[in-house]
C-alpha positions as CSV (number, residue, x, y, z in Angstrom):
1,X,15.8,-16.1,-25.9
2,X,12.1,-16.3,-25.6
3,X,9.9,-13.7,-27.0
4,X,8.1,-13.0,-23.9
5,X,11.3,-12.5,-22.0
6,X,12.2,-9.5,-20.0
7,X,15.3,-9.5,-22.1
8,X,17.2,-5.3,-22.3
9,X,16.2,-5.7,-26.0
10,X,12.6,-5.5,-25.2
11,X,13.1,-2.9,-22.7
12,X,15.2,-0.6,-25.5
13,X,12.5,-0.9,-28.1
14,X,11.6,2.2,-29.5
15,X,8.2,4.1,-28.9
16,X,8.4,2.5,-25.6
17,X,7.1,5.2,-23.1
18,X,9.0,5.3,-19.4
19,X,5.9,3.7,-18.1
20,X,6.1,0.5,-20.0
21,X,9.6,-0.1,-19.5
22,X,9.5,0.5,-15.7
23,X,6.0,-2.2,-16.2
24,X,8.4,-4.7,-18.0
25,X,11.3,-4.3,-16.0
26,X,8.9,-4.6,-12.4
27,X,9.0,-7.5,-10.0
28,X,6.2,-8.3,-7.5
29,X,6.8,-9.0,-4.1
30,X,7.3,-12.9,-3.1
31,X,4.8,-15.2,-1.5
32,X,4.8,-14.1,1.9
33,X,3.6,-15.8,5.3
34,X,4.0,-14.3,8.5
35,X,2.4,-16.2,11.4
36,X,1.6,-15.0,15.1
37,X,0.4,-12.0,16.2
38,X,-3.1,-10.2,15.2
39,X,-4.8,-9.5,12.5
40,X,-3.6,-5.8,13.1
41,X,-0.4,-6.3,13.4
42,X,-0.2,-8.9,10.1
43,X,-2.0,-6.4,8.2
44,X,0.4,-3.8,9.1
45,X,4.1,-6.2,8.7
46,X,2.4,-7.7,5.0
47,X,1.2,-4.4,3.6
48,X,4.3,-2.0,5.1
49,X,6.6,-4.9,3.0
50,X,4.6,-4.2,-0.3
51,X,4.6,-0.5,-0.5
52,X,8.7,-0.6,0.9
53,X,8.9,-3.2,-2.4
54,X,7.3,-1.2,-4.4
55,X,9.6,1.8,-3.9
56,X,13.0,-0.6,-3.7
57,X,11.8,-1.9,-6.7
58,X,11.7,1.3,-8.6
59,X,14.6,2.2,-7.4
60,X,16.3,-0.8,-8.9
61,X,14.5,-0.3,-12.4
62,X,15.7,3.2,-12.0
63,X,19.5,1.9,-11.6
64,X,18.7,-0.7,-14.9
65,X,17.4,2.1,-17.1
66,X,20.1,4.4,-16.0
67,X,18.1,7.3,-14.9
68,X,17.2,9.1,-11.8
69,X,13.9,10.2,-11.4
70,X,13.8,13.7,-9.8
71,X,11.5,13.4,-6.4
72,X,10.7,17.0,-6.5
73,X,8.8,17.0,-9.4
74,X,7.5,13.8,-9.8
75,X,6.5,12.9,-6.0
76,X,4.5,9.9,-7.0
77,X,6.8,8.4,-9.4
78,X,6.5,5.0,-7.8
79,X,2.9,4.2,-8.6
80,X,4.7,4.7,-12.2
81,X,4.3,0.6,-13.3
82,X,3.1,-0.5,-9.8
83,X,0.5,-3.9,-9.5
84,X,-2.6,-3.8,-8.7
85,X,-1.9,-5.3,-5.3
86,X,0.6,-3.0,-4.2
87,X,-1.7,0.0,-4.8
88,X,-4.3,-1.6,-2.9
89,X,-2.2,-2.4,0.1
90,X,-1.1,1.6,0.1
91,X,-4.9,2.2,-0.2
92,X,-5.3,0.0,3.3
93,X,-2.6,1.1,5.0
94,X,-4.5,4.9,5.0
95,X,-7.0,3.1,5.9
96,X,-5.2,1.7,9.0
97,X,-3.5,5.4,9.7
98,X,-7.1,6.8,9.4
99,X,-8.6,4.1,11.8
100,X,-5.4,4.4,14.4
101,X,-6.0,8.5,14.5
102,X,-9.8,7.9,15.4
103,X,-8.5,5.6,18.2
104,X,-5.9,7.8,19.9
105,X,-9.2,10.5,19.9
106,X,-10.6,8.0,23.0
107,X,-7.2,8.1,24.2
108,X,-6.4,11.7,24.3
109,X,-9.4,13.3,23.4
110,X,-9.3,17.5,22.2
111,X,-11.9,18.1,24.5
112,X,-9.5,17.1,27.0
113,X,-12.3,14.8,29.2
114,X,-11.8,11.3,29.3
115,X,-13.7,8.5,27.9
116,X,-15.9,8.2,30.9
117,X,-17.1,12.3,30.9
118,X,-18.1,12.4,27.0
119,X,-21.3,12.8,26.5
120,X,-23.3,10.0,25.8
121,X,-24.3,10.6,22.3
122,X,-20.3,11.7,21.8
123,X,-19.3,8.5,22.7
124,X,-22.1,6.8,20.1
125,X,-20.9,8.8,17.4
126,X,-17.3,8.2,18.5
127,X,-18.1,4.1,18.2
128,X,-20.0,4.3,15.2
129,X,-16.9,6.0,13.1
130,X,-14.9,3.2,14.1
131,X,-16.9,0.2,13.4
132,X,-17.1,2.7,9.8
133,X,-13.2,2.8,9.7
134,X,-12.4,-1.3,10.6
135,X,-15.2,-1.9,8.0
136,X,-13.3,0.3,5.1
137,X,-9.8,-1.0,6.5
138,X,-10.9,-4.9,6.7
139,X,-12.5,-4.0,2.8
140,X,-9.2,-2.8,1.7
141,X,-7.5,-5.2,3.1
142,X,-9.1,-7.8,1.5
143,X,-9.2,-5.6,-1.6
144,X,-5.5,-6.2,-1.6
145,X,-5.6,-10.0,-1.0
146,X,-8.1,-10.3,-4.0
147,X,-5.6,-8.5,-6.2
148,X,-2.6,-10.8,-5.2
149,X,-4.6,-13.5,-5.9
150,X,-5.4,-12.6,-9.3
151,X,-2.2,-11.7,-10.2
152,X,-1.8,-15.2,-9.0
153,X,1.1,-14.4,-6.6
């Protein structure tokens, strides 16, 4: 076997932490392509896959190391060894929830007046919050790229 190889021997050596073996034994997401469809709704299919991987994939680590990770105490144990990329597609998927709740505001406002009765400078202030949430989602988003490409995947 090859030194660098993601062999069990390297994954049982001692004064390995948890976190390093979970890192060793990790797998990053395939290539993916989807075509069709908006940018919206690519964003949501390609970055929905890598946070669903990222928990499958601990979950499979989990099953190789024998343990079980208890949920109640450890919410956030999949960030535990997770890529660059796959934290940055979480980070612009709240983005995207963010953005989508600002949205259904024009939609269903509290005030209960439609779009047409807000007051003018409501409406200015309801547009400029927007183009501020597509501007931090489409950075995130492209945050996320930039990390899959230099992890070279």
């Amino acid at each position: 076997m090859a030194p660098d190889s993601l062999s069990p021997v390297h994954v049982e050596a001692p004064g390995l932490s948890f976190a390093q073996r979970v890192a060793i034994l990790r797998k990053p997401l395939p290539s993916h392509t989807i075509e069709g469809g908006n940018f919206r709704q690519w964003a949501v299919a390609v970055l929905h896959a890598e946070v669903k991987h990222r928990e499958a994939d601990f979950a499979r680590v989990e099953r190789e190391l024998g343990v079980s990770v208890d949920r109640w105490e450890f919410p956030n144990c999949v960030i535990v060894g997770q890529y660059l990329h796959e934290a940055r597609a979480g980070d612009a998927l709240l983005w995207l929830s963010v953005l989508q709740t600002h949205e259904s505001e024009k939609r269903r406002p509290f005030n209960f007046k439609v779009w047409a009765d807000w007051h003018p400078k409501w409406r200015r202030a309801w547009i400029d919050k927007r183009r501020y949430l597509w501007r931090g989602f489409l950075n995130a988003v492209r945050d996320y790229q930039h990390a899959r490409q230099e992890a070279g995947l």
